[in-house]
N, C-alpha and C positions, 0 to 999 in steps of 0.2 A: 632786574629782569625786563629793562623795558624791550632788547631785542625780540624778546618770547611775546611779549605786546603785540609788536611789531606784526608779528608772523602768525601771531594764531589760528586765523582764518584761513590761511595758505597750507599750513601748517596740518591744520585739521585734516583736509582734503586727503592727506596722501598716509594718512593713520587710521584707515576706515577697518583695519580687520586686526584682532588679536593676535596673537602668535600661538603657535600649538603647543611651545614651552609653558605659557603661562597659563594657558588652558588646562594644561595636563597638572602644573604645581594648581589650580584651581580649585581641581578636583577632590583636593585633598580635605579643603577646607572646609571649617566650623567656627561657631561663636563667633567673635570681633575681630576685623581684618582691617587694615591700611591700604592703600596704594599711594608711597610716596612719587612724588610727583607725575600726579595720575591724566596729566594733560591731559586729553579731552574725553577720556571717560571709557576708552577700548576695550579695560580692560578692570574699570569700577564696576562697570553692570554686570558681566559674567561673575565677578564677586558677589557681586550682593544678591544675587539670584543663587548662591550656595549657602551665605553668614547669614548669622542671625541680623548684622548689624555692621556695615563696610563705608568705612571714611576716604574719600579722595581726597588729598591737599599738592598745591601746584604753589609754586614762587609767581607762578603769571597771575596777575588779576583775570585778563583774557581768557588764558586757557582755562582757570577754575568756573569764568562764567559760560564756557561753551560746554563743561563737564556738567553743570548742573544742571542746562539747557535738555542736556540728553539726559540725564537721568529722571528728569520732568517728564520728559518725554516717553522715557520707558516705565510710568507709571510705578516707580521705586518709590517706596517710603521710609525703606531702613536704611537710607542712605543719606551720608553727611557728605557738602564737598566746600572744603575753605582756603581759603587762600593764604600759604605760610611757607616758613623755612624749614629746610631740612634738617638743615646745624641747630636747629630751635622749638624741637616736636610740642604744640603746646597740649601733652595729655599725659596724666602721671603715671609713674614707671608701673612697670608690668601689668599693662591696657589688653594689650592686643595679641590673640593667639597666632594669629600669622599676617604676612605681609608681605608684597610687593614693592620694589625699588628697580623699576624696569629702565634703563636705560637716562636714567638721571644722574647718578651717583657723578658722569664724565662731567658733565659742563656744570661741576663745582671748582672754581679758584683755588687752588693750591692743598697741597696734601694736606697740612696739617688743619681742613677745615671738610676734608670729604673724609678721612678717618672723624674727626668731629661727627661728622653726619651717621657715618656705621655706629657710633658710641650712643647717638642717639637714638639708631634703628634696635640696638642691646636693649637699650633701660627702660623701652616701652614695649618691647616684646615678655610676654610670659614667661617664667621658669620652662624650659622645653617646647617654648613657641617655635616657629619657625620662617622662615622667608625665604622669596626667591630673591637675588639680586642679579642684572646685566648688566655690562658696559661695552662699548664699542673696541675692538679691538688694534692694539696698534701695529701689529705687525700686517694687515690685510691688504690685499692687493693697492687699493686703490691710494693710501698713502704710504706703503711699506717705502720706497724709492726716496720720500719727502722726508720721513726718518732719518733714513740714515745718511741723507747726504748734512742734513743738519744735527746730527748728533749730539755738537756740542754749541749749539745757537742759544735753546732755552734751559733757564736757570731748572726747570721739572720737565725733560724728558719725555714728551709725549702731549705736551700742551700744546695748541696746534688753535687757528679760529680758520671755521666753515665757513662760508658765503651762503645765506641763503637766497636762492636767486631765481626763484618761480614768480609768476604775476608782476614781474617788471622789476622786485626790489632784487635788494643788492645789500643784506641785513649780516652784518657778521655777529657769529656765536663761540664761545668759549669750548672748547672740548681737552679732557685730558682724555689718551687714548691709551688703553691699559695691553703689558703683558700678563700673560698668564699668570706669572711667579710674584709681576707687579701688585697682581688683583688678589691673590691671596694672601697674600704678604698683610697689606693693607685688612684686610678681612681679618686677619688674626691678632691683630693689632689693637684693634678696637674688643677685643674680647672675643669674635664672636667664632663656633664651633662648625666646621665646611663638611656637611654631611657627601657632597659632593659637588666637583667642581668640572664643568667642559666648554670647548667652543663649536661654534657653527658660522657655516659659509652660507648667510644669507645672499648677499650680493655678490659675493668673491666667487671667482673660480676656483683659485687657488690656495689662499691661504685665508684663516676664517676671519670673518670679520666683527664678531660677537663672542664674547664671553661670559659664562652662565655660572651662577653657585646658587645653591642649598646649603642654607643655613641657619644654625639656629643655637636658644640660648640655654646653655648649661645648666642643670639644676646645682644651686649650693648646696655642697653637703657639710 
């Protein structure tokens, strides 16, 4: 993660406001909550101003000390924020009644290790816990054209690296970018039950550029 090092600070700057999706899945919540890879904190604190008790953990060392920074800040005490892996949740299974996976799930390396991470987002959620999860979209305006002339360039379909390129750097970042059918597919894969699934045109004109599910874990019978 050292790109996400890189950038944190840059990074921060232009993540200052939650999204009304995750506010609205916020709403819902009680008892113990996650925010996997909760960068700098957007959307720990509207958390834990609902949980009894809300963990942020990030792959960045950076981004985890800039989330703590703000959660210091916002005078939180029921809040954890550490620095770990996603493929590697260090808290035992069935922890957490709900959970956040905003926009992370993309810039994991290769399927068989971001289903890894959904298997992981299962076995620490509660019997009929729930999550929200988003990933960037691959059909959306801005790379739709870059897809399809490269179709068959990358061994997974949708792996692509950004430039991050504010404050003078020139930092490149891993992204797999999901269809729809790609993102559930994957989502069921790992076990988990899609209460519902849609996308939205944040930046796009035309075609969306994020994709959203509700989901959550089945009770055994």
């Amino acid at each position: 993660m050292k790109e996400w090092d890189l950038i944190a600070e840059s990074f921060d700057t232009t993540r200052r406001y939650p999204w009304k999706e995750c506010l609205d899945f916020i709403e819902e919540m009680h008892g113990i909550a996650i925010d996997i890879g909760c960068g700098n904190a957007r959307h720990l604190i509207p958390m834990a101003e609902r949980c009894k008790l809300a963990v942020g953990i990030d792959a960045s060392v950076k981004m985890a000390e800039i989330a703590y920074k703000k959660v210091r800040e916002a005078k939180l005490k029921n809040v954890a924020v550490i620095c770990g892996d996603a493929c590697n949740l260090p808290f035992k299974d069935n922890f957490f009644d709900f959970a956040l996976f905003i926009a992370s799930l993309h810039n994991i390396k290769g399927r068989k290790n971001r289903i890894k991470a959904l298997e992981e987002l299962k076995r620490v959620l509660k019997p009929d816990g729930k999550a929200l999860i988003s990933v960037w979209a691959k059909w959306q305006d801005k790379w739709r054209l870059y897809f399809i002339k490269n179709i068959f360039k990358w061994k997974e379909h949708g792996d692509i690296y950004i430039p991050w390129k504010r404050n003078g750097m020139n930092v490149m970042r891993f992204y797999h970018l999901y269809s729809m059918w790609e993102f559930r597919k994957d989502i069921k894969r790992a076990g988990l039950k899609i209460e519902k699934a849609w996308s939205v045109k944040k930046k796009s004109k035309r075609y969306a550029d994020n994709h959203f599910a509700v989901v959550f874990k089945a009770i055994q019978k």
